[in-house]
Every structure is written in structure tokens, then in C-alpha cells.
C-alpha positions as CSV (number, residue, x, y, z in Angstrom):
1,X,57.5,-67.3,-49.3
2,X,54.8,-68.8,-47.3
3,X,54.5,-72.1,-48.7
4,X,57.6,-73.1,-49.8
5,X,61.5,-73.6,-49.4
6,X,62.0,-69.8,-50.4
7,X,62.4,-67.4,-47.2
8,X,61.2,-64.2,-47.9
9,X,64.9,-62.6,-47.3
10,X,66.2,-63.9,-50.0
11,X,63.7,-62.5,-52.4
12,X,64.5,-59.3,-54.3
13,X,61.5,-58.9,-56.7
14,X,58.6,-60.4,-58.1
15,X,57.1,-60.1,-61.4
16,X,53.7,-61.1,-63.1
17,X,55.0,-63.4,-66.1
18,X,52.2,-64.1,-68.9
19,X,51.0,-67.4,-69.1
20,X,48.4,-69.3,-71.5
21,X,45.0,-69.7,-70.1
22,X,43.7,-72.1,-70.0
23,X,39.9,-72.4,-68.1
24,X,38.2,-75.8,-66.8
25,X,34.6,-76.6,-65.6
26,X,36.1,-76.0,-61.8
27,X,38.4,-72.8,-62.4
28,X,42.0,-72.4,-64.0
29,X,45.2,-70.9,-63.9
30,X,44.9,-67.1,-62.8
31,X,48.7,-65.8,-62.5
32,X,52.2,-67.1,-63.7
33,X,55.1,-65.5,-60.6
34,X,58.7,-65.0,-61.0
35,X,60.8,-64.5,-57.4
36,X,64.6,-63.3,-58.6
37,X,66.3,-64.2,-55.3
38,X,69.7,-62.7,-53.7
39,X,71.8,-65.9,-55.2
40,X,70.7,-64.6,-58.7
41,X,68.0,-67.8,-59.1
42,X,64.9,-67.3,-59.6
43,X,61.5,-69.3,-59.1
44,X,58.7,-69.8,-60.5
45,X,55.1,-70.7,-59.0
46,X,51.9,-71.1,-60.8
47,X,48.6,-69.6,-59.3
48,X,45.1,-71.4,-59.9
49,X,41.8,-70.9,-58.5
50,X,39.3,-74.0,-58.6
51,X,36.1,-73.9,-57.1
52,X,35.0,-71.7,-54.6
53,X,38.0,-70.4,-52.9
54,X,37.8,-67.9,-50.1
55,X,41.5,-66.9,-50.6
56,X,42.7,-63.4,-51.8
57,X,43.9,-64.6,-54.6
58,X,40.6,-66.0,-55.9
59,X,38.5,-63.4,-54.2
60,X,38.3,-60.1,-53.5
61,X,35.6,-60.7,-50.9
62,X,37.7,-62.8,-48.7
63,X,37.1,-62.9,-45.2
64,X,39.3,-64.3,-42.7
65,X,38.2,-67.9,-41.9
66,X,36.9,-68.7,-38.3
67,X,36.8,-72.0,-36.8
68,X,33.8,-72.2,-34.8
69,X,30.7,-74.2,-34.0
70,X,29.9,-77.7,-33.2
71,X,30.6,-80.9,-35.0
72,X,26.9,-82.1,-35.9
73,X,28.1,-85.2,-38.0
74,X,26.9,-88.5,-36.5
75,X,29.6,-91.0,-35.8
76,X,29.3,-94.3,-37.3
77,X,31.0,-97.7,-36.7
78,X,28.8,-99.7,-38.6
79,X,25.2,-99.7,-40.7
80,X,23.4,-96.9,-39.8
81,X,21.3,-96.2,-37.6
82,X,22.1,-99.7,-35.7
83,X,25.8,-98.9,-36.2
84,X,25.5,-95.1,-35.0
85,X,25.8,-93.2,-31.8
86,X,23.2,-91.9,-30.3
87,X,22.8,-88.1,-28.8
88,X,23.8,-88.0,-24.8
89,X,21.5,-86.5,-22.7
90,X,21.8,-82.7,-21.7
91,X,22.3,-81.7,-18.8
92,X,20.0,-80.2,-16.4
93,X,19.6,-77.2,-14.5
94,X,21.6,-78.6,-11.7
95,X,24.4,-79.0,-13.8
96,X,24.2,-76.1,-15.8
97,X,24.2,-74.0,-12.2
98,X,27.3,-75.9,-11.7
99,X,29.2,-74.9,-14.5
100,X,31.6,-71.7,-14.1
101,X,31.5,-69.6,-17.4
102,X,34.2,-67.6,-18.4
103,X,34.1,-64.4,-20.5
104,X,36.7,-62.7,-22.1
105,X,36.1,-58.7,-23.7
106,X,38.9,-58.8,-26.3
107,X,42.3,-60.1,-26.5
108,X,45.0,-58.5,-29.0
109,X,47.3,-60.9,-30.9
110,X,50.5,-59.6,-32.6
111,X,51.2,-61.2,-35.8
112,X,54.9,-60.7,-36.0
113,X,56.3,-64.0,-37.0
114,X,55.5,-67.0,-39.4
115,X,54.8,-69.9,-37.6
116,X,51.6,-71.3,-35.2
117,X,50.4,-69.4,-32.6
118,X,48.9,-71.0,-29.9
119,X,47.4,-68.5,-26.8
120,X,45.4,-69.5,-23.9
121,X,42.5,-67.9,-23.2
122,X,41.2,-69.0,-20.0
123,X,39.0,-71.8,-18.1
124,X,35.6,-72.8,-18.5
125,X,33.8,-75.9,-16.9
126,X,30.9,-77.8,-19.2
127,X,28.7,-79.1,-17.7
128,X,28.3,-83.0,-17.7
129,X,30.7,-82.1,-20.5
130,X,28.6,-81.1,-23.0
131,X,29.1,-78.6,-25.7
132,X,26.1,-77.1,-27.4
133,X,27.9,-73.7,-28.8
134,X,31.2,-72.2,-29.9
135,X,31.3,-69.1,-31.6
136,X,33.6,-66.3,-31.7
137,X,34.3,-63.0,-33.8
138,X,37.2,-60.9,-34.7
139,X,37.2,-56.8,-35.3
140,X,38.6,-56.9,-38.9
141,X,37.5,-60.0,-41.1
142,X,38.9,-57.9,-43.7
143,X,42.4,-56.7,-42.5
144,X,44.6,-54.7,-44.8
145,X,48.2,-54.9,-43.1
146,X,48.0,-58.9,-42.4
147,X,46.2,-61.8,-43.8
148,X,45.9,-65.5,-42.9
149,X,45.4,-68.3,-45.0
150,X,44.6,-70.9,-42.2
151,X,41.9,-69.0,-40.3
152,X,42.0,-68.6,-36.4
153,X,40.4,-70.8,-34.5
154,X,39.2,-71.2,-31.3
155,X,39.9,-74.9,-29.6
156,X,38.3,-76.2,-26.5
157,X,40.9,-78.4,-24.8
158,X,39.7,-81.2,-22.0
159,X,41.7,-80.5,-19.2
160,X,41.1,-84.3,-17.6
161,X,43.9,-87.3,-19.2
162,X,41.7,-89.8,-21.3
163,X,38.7,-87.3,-22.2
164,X,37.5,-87.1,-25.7
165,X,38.3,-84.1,-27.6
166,X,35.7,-81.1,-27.1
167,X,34.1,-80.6,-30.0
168,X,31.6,-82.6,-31.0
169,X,28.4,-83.1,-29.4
170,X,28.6,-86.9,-29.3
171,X,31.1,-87.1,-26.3
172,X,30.8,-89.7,-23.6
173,X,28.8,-87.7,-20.6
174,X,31.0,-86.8,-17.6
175,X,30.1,-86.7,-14.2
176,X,29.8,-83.1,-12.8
177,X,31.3,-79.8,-14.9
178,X,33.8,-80.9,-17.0
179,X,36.9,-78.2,-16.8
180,X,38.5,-77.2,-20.3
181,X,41.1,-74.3,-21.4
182,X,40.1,-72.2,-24.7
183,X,42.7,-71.5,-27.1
184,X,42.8,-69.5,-30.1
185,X,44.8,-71.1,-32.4
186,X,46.3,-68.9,-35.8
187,X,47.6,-71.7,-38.1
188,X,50.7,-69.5,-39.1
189,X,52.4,-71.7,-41.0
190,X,51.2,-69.3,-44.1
191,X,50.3,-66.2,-41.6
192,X,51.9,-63.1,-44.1
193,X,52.0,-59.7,-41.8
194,X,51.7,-56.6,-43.9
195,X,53.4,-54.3,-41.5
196,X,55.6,-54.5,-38.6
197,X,52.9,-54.0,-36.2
198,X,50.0,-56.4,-37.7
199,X,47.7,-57.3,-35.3
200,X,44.1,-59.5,-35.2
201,X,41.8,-58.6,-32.4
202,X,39.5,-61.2,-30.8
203,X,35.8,-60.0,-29.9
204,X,34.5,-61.4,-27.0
205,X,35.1,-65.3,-26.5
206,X,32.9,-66.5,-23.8
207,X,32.6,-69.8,-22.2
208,X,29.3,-70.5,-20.1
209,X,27.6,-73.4,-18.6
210,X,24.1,-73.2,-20.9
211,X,23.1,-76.1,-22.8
212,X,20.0,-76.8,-25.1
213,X,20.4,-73.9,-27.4
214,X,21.4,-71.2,-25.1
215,X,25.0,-70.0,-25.4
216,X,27.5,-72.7,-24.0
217,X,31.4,-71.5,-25.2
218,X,32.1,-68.3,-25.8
219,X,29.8,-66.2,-28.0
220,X,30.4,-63.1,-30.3
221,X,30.0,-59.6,-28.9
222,X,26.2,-58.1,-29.4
């Protein structure tokens, strides 16, 4: 069971147990289950939903999570705005001429296997290492025979020792087109196939060297 010291193995059925409801101003208890396992134990897990939760448990809408976009937030080390950094400059056409994009069509990922799941992508350069765009989009956000409760995500990874993580757009400048591999990363810790051939398909991530609005790192298929 994803989650918890019980492997799935050992489990030999699972029943809904009744419970008492009880409901709160942020959500409440939603299911009481039962696992018998193999050694004749059983266990017992409680279910709740609070808030808004885009699980499957809570919602029936649920759409796989994707990590995307740029981090916006303004760093501060002290009273703002004194104590705040400051946007860096984009680059200019020169630079963005420099920079090599890569595109990707689609990429297939098996999900056979609990676990994280880490797979390279390819190269792209930034340029003057600034990210303005990161965007992605799978086939299926809505996939019967898998689910996963972590999201994919895609990561940008400085390829130079000492960078700052790619990311956010208040990085430290860099001189010329920064190089960096993408990755899409399935947090699989609680990935739960629903067959033995569960797969999530990856539209289009593309990596390009535009800045101010245009598409920067890998954009989702027309």
C-alpha cells in the first residue's frame, strides 16, 4: 500500500468498514479501510478529505498534477523592497540567437514499478541563463489504468558546478547561453499502476532560447 509499511503482496482483500461522520468547516472523514493481509493481520487506515483536494479520493475530477511554470515569488533577505532582489536583465537578441532550443515530440514512460522515476530529456542552453517559460502537457490527465499522486514534473537542471537552481526568474545572470538537461521527474513514491502495461505519455516538451514572454522551455503541443 502506497504510503505505508504494508506491500501490496501481502494484501488479500479490502473492505469499506462504516465509520461515524463526522464533518468540519475544512472537510472530514470520507471512508474507514480494512486490508486482511497473508499473515492473517489486518490494517486499518482512515480516509479524510480537507480542503480542496485534487486527489481521487476527494474528487472525481482529478487531473494528474503538472509541475510547470516559473517561480514568480520575490526573494527577500530583509524589509522589503530594500531587503529584496531585484529582476535581472533579459537578454537580448544576441543572446537569444545564441541559445540552442531543443524540442522533443513525445516521450512514452512505463509505469511499472513504485518508486521515482527520473528520465532525461535532453539539452537546452538559456540564454544569459534566464528562464521566462516552462510548460508541458501529457495525453491523458485523466488516465484510467494508472494514477499518480505526486504529479510529474518537469525539472530544468544547470549543467555548470555552483549555478543556481533553474527555476526561478531571480537567478544571478550568466555570461553567454547557459546549458541545462530537462528531466521529467514522476514522484513514484505513491505512483499505483492499474495494469501491467500503464503508461503516461509526455506531449511535446520543448526547450528554446526566447525570453520576454515568448516561449523559453519546452511548451505544450498546439
Amino acid at each position: 500500500m502506497a504510503g505505508t509499511a504494508t506491500d501490496e503482496a501481502d494484501v488479500i482483500s479490502i473492505h469499506l468498514l462504516p465509520f461515524e461522520h463526522q464533518q468540519s468547516l475544512g472537510g472530514g472523514q470520507v471512508a474507514l479501510v480494512q486490508f486482511d493481509l497473508a499473515d492473517g493481520s489486518s490494517v486499518r487506515r482512515e480516509v479524510f478529505c480537507v480542503g480542496v483536494d485534487s486527489g481521487r479520493a476527494c474528487n472525481e475530477g482529478a487531473r494528474l498534477e503538472l509541475g510547470v511554470g516559473v517561480d514568480r515569488d520575490v526573494p527577500c533577505t530583509g524589509e522589503p523592497p530594500a531587503g529584496c532582489a531585484t529582476l535581472p536583465p533579459t537578454p537580448d537578441a544576441a543572446a537569444i540567437a545564441a541559445a540552442q532550443p531543443f524540442t522533443l515530440s513525445e516521450l512514452d514512460v512505463s509505469i511499472d514499478h513504485p518508486g521515482e522515476y527520473l528520465v532525461r530529456l535532453g539539452m537546452a542552453t538559456l540564454p544569459t541563463g534566464y528562464l521566462s517559460e516552462r510548460s508541458f502537457d501529457i495525453v491523458d490527465r485523466q488516465p484510467d489504468r494508472y494514477w499518480i499522486d505526486d504529479g510529474v514534473h518537469l525539472q530544468v537542471k544547470p549543467e555548470i558546478a555552483g549555478r543556481p537552481p533553474i527555476g526561478s526568474i531571480y537567478r544571478d545572470p550568466f555570461d553567454g547561453p547557459e546549458p541545462g538537461h530537462d528531466l521529467a521527474r514522476v514522484r513514484g513514491d505513491r505512483s499505483r499502476p492499474a495494469g501491467d502495461d500503464a503508461g503516461a505519455r509526455h506531449r511535446r516538451p520543448v526547450a528554446s532560447g526566447h525570453a520576454d514572454g515568448r516561449p523559453l522551455l519546452d511548451r505544450p503541443c498546439p
